[in-house]
C-alpha positions in Angstrom: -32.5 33.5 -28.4 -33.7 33.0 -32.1 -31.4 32.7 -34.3 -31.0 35.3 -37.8 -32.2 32.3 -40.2 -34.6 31.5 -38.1 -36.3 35.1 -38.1 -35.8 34.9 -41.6 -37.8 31.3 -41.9 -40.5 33.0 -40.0 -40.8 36.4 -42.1 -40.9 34.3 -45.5 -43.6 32.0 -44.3 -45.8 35.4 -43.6 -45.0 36.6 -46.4 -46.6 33.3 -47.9 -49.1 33.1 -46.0 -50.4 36.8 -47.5 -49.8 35.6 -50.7 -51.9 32.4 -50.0 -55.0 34.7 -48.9 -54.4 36.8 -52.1 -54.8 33.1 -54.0 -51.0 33.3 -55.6 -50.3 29.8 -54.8 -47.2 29.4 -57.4 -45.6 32.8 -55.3 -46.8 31.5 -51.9 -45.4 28.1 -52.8 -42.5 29.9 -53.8 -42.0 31.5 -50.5 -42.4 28.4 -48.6 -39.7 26.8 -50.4 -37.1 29.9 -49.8 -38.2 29.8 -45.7 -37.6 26.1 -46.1 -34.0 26.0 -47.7 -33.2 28.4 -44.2 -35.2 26.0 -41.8 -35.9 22.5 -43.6 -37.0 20.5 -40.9 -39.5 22.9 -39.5 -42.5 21.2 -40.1 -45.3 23.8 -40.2 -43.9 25.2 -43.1 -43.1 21.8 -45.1 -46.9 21.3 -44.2 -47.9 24.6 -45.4 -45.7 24.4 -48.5 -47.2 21.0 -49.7 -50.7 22.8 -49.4 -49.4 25.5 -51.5 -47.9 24.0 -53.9 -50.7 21.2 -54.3 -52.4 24.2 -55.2 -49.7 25.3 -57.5 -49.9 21.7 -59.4 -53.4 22.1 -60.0 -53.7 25.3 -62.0 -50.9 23.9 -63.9 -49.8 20.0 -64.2 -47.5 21.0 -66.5 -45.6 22.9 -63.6 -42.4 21.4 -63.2 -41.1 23.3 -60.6 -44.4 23.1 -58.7 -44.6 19.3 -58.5 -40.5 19.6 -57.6 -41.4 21.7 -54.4 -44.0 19.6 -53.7 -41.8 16.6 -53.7 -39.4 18.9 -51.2 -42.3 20.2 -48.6 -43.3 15.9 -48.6 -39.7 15.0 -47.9 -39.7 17.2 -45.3 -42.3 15.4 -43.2 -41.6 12.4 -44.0 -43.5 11.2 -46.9 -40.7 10.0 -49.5 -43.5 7.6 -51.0 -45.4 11.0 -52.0 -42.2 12.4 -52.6 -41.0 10.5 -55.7 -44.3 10.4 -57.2 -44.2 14.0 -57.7 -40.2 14.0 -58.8 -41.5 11.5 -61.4 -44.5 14.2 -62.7 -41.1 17.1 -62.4 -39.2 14.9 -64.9 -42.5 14.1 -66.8 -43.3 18.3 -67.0 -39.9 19.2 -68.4 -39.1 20.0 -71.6 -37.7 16.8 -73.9 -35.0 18.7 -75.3 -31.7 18.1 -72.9 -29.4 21.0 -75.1 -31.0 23.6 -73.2 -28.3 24.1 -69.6 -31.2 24.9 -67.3 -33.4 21.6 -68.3 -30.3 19.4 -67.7 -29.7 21.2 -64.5 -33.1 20.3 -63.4 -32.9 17.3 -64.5 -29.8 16.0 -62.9 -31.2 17.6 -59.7 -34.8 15.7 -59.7 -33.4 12.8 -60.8 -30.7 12.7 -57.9 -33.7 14.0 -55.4 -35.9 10.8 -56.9 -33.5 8.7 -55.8 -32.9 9.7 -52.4 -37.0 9.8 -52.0 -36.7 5.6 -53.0 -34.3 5.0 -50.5 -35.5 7.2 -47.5 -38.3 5.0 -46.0 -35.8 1.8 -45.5 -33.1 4.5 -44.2 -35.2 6.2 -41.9 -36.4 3.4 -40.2 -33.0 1.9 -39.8 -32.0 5.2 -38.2 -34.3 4.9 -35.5 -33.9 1.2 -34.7 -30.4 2.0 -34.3 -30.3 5.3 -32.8 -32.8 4.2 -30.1 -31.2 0.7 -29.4 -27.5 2.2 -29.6 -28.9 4.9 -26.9 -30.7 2.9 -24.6 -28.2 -0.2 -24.7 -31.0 -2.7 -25.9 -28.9 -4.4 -28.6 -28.5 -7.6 -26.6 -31.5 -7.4 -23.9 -33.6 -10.6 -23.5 -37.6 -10.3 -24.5 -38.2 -11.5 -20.6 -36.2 -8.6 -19.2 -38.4 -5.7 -20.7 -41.1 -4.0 -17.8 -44.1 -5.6 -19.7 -43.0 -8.8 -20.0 -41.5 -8.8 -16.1 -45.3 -7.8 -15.1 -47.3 -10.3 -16.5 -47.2 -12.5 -14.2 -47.8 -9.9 -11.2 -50.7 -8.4 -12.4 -53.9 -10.8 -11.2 -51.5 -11.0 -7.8 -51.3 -7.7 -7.2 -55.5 -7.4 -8.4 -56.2 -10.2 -5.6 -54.1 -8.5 -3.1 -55.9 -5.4 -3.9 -52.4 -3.6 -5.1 -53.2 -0.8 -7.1 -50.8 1.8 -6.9 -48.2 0.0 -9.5 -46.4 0.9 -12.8 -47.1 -2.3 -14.1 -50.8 -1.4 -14.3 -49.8 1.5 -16.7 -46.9 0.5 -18.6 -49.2 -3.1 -19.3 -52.2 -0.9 -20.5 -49.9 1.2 -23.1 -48.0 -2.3 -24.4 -51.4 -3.8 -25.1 -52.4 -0.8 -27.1 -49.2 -0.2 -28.7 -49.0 -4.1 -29.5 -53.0 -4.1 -30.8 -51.6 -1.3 -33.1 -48.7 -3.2 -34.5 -51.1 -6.2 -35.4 -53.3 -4.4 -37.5 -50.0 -3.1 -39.3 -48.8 -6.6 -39.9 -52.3 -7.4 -41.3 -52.1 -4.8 -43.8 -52.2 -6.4 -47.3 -50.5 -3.5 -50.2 -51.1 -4.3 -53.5 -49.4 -2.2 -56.0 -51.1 -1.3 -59.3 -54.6 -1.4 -58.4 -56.5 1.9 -59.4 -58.7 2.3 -56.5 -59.0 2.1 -52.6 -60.4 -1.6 -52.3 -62.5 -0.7 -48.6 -65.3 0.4 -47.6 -66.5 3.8 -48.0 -65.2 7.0 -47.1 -66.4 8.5 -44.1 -66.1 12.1 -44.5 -68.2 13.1 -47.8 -65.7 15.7 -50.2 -62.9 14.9 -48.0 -59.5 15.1 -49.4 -58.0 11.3 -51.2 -55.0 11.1 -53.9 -56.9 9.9 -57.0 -53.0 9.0 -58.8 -53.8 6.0 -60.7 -50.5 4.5 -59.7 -51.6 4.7 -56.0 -51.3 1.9 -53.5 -54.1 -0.2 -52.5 -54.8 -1.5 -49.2 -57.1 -3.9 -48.0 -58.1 -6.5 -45.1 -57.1 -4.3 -42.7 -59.3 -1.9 -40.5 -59.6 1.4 -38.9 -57.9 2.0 -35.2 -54.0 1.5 -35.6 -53.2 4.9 -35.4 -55.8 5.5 -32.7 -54.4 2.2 -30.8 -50.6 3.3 -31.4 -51.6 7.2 -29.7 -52.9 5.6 -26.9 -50.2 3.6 -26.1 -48.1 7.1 -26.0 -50.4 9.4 -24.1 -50.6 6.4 -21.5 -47.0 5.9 -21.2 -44.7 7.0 -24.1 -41.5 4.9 -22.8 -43.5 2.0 -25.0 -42.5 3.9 -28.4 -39.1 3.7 -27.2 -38.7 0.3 -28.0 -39.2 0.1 -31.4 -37.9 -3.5 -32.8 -39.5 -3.6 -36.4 -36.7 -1.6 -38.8 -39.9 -1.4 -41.1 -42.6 0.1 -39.0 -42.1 3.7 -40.5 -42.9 2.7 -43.8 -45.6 0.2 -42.7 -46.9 3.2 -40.4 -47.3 5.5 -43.6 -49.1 3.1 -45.6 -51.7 2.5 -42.5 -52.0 6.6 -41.8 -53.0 7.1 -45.7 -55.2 4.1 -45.7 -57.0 6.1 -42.6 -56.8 9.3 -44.4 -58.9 7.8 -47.0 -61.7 6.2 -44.9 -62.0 9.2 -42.4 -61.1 12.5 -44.6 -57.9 13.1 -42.4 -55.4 15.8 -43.3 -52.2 13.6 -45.1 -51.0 17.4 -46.3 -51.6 21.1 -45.3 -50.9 22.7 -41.3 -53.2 23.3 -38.9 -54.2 26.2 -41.0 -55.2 24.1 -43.8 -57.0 21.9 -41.2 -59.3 24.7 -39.5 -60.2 26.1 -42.6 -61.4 23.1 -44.5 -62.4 21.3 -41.2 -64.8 24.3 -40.6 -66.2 24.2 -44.2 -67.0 20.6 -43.7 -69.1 21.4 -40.2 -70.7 23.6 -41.6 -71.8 21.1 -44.0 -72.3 17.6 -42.3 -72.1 18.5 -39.0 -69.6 16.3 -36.0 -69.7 13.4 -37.8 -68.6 14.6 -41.1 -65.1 16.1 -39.5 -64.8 14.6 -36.7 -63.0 11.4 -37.2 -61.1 13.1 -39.5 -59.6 15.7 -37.2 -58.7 12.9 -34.8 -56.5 10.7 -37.0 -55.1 14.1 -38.0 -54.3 15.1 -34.5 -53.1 11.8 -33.6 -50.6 11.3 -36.7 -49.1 14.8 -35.6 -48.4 13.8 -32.0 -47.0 10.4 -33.4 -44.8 11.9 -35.8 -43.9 14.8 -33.4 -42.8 11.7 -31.1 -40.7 9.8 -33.4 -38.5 13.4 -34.1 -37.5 13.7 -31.0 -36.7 10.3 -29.4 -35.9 8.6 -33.0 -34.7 11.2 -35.3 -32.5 13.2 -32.5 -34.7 16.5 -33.4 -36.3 17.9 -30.4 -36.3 21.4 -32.3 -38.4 20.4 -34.8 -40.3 17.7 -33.1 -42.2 20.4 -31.2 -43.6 21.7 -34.3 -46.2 18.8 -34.9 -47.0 19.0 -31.3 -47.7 22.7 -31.9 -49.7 21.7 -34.9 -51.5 19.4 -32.7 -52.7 21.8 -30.4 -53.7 24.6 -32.5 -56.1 22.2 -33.9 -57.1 20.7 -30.5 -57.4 23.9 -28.9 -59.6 25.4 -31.6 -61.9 22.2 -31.7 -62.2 22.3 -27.8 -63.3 25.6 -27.5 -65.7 25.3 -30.7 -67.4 23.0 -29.5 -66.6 22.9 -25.5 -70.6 22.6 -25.1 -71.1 19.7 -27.3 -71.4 16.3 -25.5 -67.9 14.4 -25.2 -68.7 11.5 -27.4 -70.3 13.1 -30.1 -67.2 16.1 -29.8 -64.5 13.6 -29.5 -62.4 12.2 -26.7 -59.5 14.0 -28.0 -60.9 17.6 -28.0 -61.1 17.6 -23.7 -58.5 19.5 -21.4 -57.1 16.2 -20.6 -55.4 15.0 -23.8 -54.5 19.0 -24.7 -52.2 19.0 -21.2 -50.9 15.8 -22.1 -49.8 16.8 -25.6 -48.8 20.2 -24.1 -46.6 18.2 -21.4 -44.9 16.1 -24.8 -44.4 19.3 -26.2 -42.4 20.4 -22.8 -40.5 17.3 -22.7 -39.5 18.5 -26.4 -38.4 21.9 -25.0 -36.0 20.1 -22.5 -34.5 17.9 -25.0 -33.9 20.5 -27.5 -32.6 22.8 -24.2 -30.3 19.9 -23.4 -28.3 19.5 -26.7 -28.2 23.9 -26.9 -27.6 25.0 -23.3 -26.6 28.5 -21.7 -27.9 31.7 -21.4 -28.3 32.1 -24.8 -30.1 28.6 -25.5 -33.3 29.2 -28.0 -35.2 27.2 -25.6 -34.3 29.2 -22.2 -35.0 28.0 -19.0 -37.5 30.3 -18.4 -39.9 29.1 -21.2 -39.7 25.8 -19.5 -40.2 27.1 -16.1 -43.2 29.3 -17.1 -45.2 26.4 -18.9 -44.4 24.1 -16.7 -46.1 27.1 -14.2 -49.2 27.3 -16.6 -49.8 23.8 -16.8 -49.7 23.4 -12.8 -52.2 26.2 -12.8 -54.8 23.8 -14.8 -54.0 21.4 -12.7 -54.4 23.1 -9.3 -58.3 21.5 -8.6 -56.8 18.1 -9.1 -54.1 19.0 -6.9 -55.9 19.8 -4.3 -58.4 16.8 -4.9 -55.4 14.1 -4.8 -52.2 16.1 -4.2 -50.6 12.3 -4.7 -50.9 9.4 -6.8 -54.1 7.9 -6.4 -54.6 4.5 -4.7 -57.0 3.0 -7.8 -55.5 1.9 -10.4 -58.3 2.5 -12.9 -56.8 5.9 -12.5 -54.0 5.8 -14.1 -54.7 8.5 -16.1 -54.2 11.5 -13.5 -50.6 10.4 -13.6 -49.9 12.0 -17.2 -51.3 15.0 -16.3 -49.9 15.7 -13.2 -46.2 14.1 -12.7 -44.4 16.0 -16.1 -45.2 19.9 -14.9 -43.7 19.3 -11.9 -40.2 17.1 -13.3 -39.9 19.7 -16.1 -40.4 23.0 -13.7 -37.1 21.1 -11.5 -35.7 20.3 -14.3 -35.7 24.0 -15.1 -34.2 25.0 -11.2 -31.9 22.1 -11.8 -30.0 23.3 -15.3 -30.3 27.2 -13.8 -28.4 26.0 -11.0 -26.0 24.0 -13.0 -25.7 27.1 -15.1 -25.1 29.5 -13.0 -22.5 27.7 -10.8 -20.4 27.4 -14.1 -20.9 31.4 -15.0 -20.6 32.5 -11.4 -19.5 30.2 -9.2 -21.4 29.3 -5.8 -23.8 32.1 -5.1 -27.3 32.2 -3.3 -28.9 31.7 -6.9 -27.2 28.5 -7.5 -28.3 27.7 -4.0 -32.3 28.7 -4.3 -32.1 26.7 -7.5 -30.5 23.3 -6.1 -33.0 24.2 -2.9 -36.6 24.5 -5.2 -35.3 21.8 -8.0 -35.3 19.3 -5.1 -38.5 20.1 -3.6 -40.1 19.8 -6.7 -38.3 16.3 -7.8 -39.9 15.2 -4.0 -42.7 16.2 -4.9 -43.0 15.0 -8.8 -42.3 12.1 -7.2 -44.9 11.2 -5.5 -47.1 11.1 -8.2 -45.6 8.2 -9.5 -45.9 4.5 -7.9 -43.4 3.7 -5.7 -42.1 0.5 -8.0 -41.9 2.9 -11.2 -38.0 3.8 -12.5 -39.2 7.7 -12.9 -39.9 7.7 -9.0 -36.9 6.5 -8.0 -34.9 8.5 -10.4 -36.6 11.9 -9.2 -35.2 10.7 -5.7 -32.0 10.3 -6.8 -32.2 14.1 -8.5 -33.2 15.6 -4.8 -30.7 13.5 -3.2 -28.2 15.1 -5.8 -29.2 18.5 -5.8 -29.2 18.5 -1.7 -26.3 16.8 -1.5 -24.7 20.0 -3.1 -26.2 22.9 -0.4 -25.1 21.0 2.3 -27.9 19.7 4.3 -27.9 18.2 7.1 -26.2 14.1 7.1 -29.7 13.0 8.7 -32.2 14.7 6.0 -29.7 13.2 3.4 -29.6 9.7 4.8 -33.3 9.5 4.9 -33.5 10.2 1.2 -31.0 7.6 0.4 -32.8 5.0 2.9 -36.0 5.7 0.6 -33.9 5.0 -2.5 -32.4 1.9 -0.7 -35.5 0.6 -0.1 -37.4 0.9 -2.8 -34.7 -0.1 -5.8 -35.7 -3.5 -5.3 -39.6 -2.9 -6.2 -38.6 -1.0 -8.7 -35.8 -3.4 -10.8 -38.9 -6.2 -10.5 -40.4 -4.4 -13.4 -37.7 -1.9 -14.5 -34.7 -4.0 -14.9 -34.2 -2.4 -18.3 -34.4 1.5 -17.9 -36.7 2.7 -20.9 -35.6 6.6 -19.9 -32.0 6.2 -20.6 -29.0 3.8 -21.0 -29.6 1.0 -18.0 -26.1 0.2 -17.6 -25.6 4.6 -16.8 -29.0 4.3 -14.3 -27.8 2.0 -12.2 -24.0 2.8 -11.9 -25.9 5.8 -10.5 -27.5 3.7 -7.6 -24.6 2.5 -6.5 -22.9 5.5 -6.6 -25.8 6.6 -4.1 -25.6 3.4 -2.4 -21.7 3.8 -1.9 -22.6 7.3 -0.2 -24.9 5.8 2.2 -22.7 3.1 3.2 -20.4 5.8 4.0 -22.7 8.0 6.0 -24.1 4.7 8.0 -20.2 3.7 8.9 -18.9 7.6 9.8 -22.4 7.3 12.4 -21.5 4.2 13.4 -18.0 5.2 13.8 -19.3 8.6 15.9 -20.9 6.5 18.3 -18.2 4.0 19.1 
């Protein structure tokens, strides 16, 4: 159920957006920022505000207010560096004389808000080192004990032995592209003061690049980190999990405006900013003046989108890059579906768009998770219903390999395959759950344990056998079985399978990268404790 500020939110921003067509960017902007104040951390408006109100600053520097709401829309997602820049131009555009009560109002409040800009890149990161360490329980875990570290020495083994079907195949792949991503960020040389971009040239002719003669300037680094760091998350996204650098947002942010410059990406503006200007630019130069471009654009949004919900605790709003992502992604593919993949980009294929659509989902759980109930805004039936569509996509690949393919090199059909399913049982599961606390055990609570099992047995399967998320889905349909009552025999089987395969899997996934590891495994033995029983009451029935 939407809530009344929310509806709100959503009228002002249309009421913007008409005002943007009409070219009243100081009353558009003005819009954005009232939407804003009722929803702050929604951010396709704080994208769409610092369009507007770029805008805004340009028919009039002097604009105080203008460059103060720009400052806000940049907090908003994320770019504090931007952010007191702008504060700095608000204090600059007021008035000198301090008698007047509204000019010491506003300047008390963008001198307080230019602060807070300084400090929120050091803040933020420490937030998500220590939210995501506190969560997972990785405080005092060795470098040895994390999965890519415990498969390195498996991997040519399992190659000669002609062992494909292994997490350690996937999870290595994402670490190396997640780790090749973090060197060029620790290769990146900032020097402050210079006037200029000290690089190469930019690749996007009339793209959009801060001329502020204060700017930073970055150099001896190169193009790919942000490319390098999305791969690593549409490969396996437990990597970005473990995030030990307090400074990589700050570092990140540098790198993703160093980009910006070299390949005209979008550092400001929503995806309706992006299609418009992306278009003009086709029209122009063709693929290769946009394409690059629209990639690092897409790519920071799914990154960002990311770091919301698993760092910054903010599912809700996490989904809104995401959305962004798609829009653009989904606009691009079906542009140019006829245009040969290279030359389109890799991005702008079915592929990726399912993968960001099943982040997106995952999003939509979370955010279901911390607002539950009947009148959750993320109801169960949204979830079940994409989760539907996305199997729908899927069915030809289904059919093709209706289980996790023997060849490694195929990793990839696990990412577009194995989250649908978890997310449609997750669904059954929390209906279930939900119902049995509104109306106790009836036939609905039952159908739901019954069809959330089958589809954790099935999700299952599309993971390797030595991979945590298998296991854990087997635990789920042991759990939600358990509860109808079937039969000891089916049940024991289930927990035999468990049995037998927690060893594979704690060979790689000692340390849980899904949750808290100390919470997973009290889990097995709970399990484990319930077979021992069942084994001893059969033993005990045969005496």
């Amino acid at each position: 159920m939407t809530t009344a500020p929310h509806l709100k939110a959503e009228q002002l921003k249309n009421e913007g957006n008409d005002l943007f067509v009409r070219k009243d960017y100081a009353a558009a902007c003005k819009k954005y920022t009232e939407a804003i104040a009722l929803d702050d951390k929604n951010a396709i408006l704080n994208l769409d505000a610092c369009d507007d109100a770029t805008k805004a600053t340009e028919l009039d520097p002097a604009y105080a207010k203008a460059w103060a709401r720009l400052a806000m829309a940049h907090m908003g997602i994320q770019c504090a560096k931007s952010a007191a820049k702008e504060l700095q131009k608000a204090l600059d555009a007021l008035p000198a004389d301090d008698t007047i009560p509204a000019v010491r109002k506003q300047r008390a409040e963008y001198t307080a808000r230019l602060e807070a800009a300084k400090n929120q890149p050091e803040r933020l990161s420490k937030q998500m080192w220590s939210r995501a360490w506190q969560w997972l329980g990785m405080q005092d875990v060795p470098d040895a004990d994390l999965p890519w570290n415990r498969t390195a020495d498996k991997l040519d083994g399992m190659e000669k032995a002609g062992f494909g079907n292994s997490s350690a195949y996937i999870i290595d792949y994402s670490r190396l592209q997640w780790e090749r991503g973090l060197q060029i960020l620790d290769e990146l040389m900032v020097f402050r003061g210079l006037s200029h971009w000290v690089s190469r040239p930019n690749m996007n002719a009339g793209a959009d690049s801060d001329s502020d003669d204060d700017r930073l300037g970055i150099v001896d680094t190169e193009l790919g980190c942000i490319e390098h760091l999305s791969e690593a998350l549409f490969t396996d996204h437990r990597t970005l999990r473990y995030m030990k650098d307090v400074s990589f947002l700050d570092k990140y942010v540098q790198q993703f405006a160093y980009e910006c410059h070299l390949t005209g990406g979008w550092g400001t503006g929503g995806p309706r900013k992006v299609i418009q200007e992306a278009t003009d630019r086709f029209n122009a130069g063709g693929h290769d003046a946009v394409r690059h471009g629209l990639e690092l654009t897409i790519r920071n949004w799914v990154i960002l989108g990311f770091i919301q919900v698993n760092h910054m605790d903010d599912a809700e709003h996490g989904q809104d890059y995401y959305t962004s992502a798609l829009e653009v992604m989904e606009w691009a593919y079906q542009l140019w579906s006829n245009v040969p993949l290279p030359k389109r980009g890799y991005l702008f294929q079915p592929s990726y768009i399912r993968t960001v659509k099943c982040l997106r989902l995952e999003a939509y759980m979370a955010a279901h998770k911390k607002d539950p109930g009947p009148n959750s805004k993320f109801p169960l039936k949204e979830i079940r219903t994409a989760a539907e569509q996305l199997l729908g996509e899927l069915l030809p690949i289904l059919e093709d390999q209706p289980t996790c393919p023997k060849d490694g090199s195929k990793w990839t059909h696990l990412a577009f395959v194995r989250y649908p399913l978890g997310a449609r049982a997750f669904s059954y599961l929390h209906d279930a759950l939900e119902t049995n606390r509104r109306e106790g055990r009836t036939p609905r609570m039952h159908e739901s344990f019954a069809l959330g099992a089958q589809d954790y047995l099935k999700a299952a399967e599309f993971f390797p056998e030595d991979d945590e998320y298998h296991v854990l889905y087997l635990h789920c349909a042991f759990k939600m079985l358990l509860e109808i009552g079937r039969p000891a025999g089916e049940i024991l089987d289930l927990l035999d399978r468990i049995h037998d395969l927690l060893p594979k899997m704690k060979e790689i996934w000692k340390i849980s990268l899904v949750g808290p590891t100390q919470a997973r495994d009290k889990k097995f033995e709970e399990d484990m404790k319930i077979r021992d029983d069942l084994l001893k009451s059969i033993e005990e029935g045969l005496q």
